[in-house]
Each structure stands twice: as structure tokens, then as C-alpha cells.
TITIMI-159115 format. One line per 3 residues: their letters; for each residue x, y, z of C-alpha. Coordinates in steps of 0.2 Angstrom, whole numbers. Layout:
TITIMI-159115
a = X/Y/Z; ...
END
This chain:
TITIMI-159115
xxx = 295/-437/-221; 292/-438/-239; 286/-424/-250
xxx = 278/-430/-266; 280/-418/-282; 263/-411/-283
xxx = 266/-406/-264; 280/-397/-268; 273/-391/-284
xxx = 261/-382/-272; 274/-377/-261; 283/-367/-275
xxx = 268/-360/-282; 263/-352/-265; 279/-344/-261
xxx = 278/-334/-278; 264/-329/-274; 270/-322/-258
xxx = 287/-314/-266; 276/-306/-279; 264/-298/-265
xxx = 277/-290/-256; 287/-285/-270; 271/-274/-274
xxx = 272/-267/-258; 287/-260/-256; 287/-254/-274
xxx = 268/-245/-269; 277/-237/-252; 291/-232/-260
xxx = 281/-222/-273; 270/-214/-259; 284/-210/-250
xxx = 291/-198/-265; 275/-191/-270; 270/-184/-251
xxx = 289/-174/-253; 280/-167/-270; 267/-162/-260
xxx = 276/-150/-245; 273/-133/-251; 289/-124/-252
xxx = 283/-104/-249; 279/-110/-229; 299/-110/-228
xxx = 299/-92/-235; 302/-80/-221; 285/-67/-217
xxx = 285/-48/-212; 269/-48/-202; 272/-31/-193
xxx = 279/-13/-201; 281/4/-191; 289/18/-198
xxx = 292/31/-188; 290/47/-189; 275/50/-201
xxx = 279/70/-202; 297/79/-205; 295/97/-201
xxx = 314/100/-207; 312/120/-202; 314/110/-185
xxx = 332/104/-189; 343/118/-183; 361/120/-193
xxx = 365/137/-192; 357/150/-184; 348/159/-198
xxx = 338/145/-207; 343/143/-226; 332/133/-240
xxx = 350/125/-245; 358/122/-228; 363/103/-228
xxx = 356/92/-214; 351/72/-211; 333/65/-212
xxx = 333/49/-199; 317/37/-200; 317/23/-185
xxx = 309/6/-193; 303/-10/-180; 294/-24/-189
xxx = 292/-41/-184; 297/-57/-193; 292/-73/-193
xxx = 305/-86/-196; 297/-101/-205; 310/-111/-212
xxx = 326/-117/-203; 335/-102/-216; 340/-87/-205
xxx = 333/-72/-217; 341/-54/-219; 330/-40/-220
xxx = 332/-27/-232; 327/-9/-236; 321/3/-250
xxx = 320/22/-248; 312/31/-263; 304/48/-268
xxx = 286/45/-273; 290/56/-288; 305/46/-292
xxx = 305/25/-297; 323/25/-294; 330/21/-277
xxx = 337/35/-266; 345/21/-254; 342/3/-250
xxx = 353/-10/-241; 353/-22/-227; 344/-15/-213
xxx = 346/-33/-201; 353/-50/-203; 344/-62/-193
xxx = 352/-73/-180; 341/-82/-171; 330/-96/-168
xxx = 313/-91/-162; 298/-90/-173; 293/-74/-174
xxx = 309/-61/-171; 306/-41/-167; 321/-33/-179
xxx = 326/-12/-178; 334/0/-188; 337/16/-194
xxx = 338/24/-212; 349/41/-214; 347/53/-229
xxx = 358/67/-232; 347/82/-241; 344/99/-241
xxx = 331/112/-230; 322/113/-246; 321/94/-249
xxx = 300/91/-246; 289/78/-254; 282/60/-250
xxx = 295/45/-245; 291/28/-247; 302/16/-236
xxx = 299/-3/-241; 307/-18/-233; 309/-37/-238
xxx = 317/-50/-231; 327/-64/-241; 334/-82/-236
xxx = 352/-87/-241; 344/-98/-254; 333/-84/-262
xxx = 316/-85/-253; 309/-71/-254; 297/-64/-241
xxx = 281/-51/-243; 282/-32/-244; 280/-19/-231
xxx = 278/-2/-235; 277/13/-226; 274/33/-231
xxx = 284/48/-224; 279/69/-226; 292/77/-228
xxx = 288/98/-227; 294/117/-223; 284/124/-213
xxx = 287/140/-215; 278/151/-228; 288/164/-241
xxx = 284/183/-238; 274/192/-250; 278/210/-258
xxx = 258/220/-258; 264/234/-265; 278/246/-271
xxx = 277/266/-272; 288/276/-283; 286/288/-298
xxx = 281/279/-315; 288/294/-325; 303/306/-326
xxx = 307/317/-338; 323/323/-338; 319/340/-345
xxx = 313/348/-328; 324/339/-315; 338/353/-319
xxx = 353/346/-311; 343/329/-302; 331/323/-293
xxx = 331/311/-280; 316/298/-279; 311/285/-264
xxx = 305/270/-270; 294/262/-252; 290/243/-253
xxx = 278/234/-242; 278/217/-237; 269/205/-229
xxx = 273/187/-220; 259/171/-215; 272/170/-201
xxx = 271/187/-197; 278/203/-202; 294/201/-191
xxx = 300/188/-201; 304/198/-215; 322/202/-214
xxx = 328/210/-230; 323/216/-248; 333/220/-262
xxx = 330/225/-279; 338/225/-295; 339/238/-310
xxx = 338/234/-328; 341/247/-337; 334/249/-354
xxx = 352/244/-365; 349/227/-354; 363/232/-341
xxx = 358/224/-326; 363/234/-310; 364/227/-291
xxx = 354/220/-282; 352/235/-268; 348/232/-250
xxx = 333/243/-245; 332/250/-228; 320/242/-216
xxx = 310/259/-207; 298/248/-199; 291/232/-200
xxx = 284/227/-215; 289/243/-224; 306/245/-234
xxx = 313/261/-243; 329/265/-255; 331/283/-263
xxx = 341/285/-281; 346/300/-287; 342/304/-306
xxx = 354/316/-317; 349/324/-335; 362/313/-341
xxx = 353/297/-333; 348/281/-349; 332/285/-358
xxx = 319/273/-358; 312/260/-347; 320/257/-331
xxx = 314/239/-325; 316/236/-305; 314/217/-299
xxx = 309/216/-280; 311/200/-269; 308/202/-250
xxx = 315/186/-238; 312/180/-223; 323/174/-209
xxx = 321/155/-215; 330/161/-232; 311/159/-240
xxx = 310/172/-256; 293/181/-261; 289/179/-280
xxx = 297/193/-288; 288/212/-290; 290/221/-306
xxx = 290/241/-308; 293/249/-322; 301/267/-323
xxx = 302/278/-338; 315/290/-339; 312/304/-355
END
């Protein structure tokens, strides 16, 4: 067969126009293809705490027995349980971490690694414990927060959770002391001896009271004691002193404090004795 020029002309003109067509093409697919990558939003890879249970709400630390008489400083261990439920959405295996802070406090008490995660499902249950080692008289409000991170730096939501931390027992309370305001020293001839009775009460009941002592400053400053008084009853506290001719003139000042068998102190109690 022949092909005449104009033929061929045709031919040549056609074919460009084809290459031309399907260059375009896969230029156009290629450039869809990189802008639907653009479009994946990256934070449905991040990990998400959907569930937090801190446990328990209340600490009644007069309930942690140490010793057998109850002190304000004895040292003892707080323990919180925490359960939460992750759910995984990248193919990253997260680690989930903790905070513990004092709601008066912005720094961290402790915080470390509570879980790492180790498995394939889509939504993991994850448990732990947090330990603090404090003291009786340790009360307040605890936050415990938790967060979980991927190896990469995806960071998860916050969780967190509040715990009460109390005493409760309640510090006895001195009503009233009975003793001589004035002595003079003029008419006791060789001495007198004086009782000085103290009475106490307790919100926990009397019984609980199980000392007071007093101390005695004397008027150059001197501070002398502390003496034990003698329980005669409940509630009811005596000491006797015997004052001499030769005893410091001037103000006497005796500092009552009655404690309970928790090692709680009643605010101090002030009487005043002036010896002429």
C-alpha cells in the first residue's frame, strides 16, 4: 500500500495529540494522588483515653494502723488503684503515664509510667496503682491525671481524677482551768500548796483524752517543764505545786495542752498566776 504525505501528515498530527492527552492524565493522577495524602488528618493516629476511675474517692488515714497509739507524724503509704480504657487508633503502641499533685501545689508530687501498651485490639482496659509515702497528718485534695503518648510524640487527651484525703478524728478541747490567780507571799508562812484542776472535753468523746501537761514560765522568762497532770476522772485533770516565800515574784504563766489518743493537741490554755 502507499501512503501519500498528507496521509501521513495526519497520521503524525493525531498521534500527538494522543501522547499530549495522556501525558495530562497521569500528570492530573499523580497530583491527586499526593493531595488526598495531604488531606488524612494526623490526630485520628493519636491514642484516646475514653475511660478514667480512680479509686478510692475518700482516705480516712486515722484508718491506716502503724503503731498502736495513733500519731499525727507516724509514717504510712497512701495507695490509689487507677483502670481506664484506651483506645488504640494508630498502628503506634502508646505508654500511659501519670501525674499525682496536691491541689495546693503546681508542682508534681510523682508522675511516671503507669502502663506500656502491648497489644493489638482497639480499645485496651490498662490498671495500676500509684504509692505515696506521707505522714498521718498529710490531708488535703489530690489530683491524679493520666496521658498517654506514642513513640513518635502523639499525644493523647487528659484524664483527671480527685482524691480526699482527711483525719477523722477531732482534737480535744481544754473548757476551763481552776487554780488561784494570786498569792502573796507575805501570809503563806513557810508555803502553801495549790491544785491547779483542768477540764477537758473530746467530739470523740471524753475517753479519748489521754494526757495533759502544762508548762511554767516564770516571770525572768525561765521556762520550766512540761508537767504531766494526774487524770482523776474522765475529762478532769489535776497537778498540785507547792509555793515557798522565797518562790519568783511576778507573773507565773502556765500553758495547758490536753491530747487525745490519736496524738491530736487542743489549742493551748493560758493562766496567769501572780505571786507578790
Amino acid at each position: 500500500m502507499c501512503v501519500n504525505a498528507t496521509m501521513y501528515r495526519k497520521i503524525s498530527y493525531g498521534s500527538c495529540i494522543y501522547l499530549f492527552i495522556l501525558t495530562f492524565l497521569v500528570l492530573t493522577q499523580t497530583g491527586c494522588e499526593t493531595e488526598s495524602t495531604d488531606l488524612i488528618d494526623p490526630s485520628y493516629n493519636t491514642p484516646f483515653i475514653k475511660i478514667f476511675n480512680l479509686t478510692p474517692e475518700f482516705i480516712n488515714t486515722d484508718t491506716i494502723l502503724v503503731h498502736n497509739e495513733i500519731k499525727p507524724d507516724d509514717s504510712l503509704s497512701i495507695m490509689w488503684i487507677i483502670q481506664a480504657e484506651v483506645e488504640l487508633r494508630g498502628s503506634e503502641n502508646p505508654t500511659l503515664y501519670y501525674q499525682l499533685r496536691d491541689q495546693n501545689s503546681p508542682s508534681s508530687l510523682k508522675e511516671g509510667v503507669l502502663k506500656e501498651i502491648d497489644d493489638s485490639s482497639i480499645s485496651v482496659n490498662v490498671g495500676g496503682h500509684i504509692e505515696l509515702r506521707t505522714t498521718r497528718a498529710t490531708v488535703g485534695t489530690f489530683t491524679v491525671t493520666i496521658y498517654a503518648e506514642t513513640e513518635t510524640g502523639l499525644l493523647s487527651n487528659t484524664m483527671t481524677r480527685n482524691s480526699t484525703v482527711f483525719r477523722d478524728n477531732k482534737a480535744p478541747v481544754i473548757l476551763e482551768v481552776t487554780a488561784p490567780d494570786t498569792i502573796d507571799t507575805a501570809v503563806i508562812g513557810e508555803g502553801i500548796s495549790i491544785v491547779m484542776t483542768v477540764f477537758v472535753d473530746d467530739p470523740d468523746g471524753v475517753e479519748d483524752v489521754i494526757r495533759v501537761q502544762t508548762t511554767n514560765t516564770q516571770p525572768d522568762g525561765v521556762k520550766v517543764g512540761p508537767f504531766i497532770l494526774e487524770k482523776t476522772e474522765p475529762g478532769i485533770f489535776n497537778i498540785s505545786f507547792t509555793i515557798t516565800p522565797d518562790a519568783k515574784k511576778g507573773t507565773h504563766r502556765f500553758e495547758f495542752i490536753a491530747f487525745d489518743r490519736f496524738g491530736e493537741q487542743s489549742e493551748p490554755y493560758i493562766h496567769n498566776l501572780e505571786i507578790k
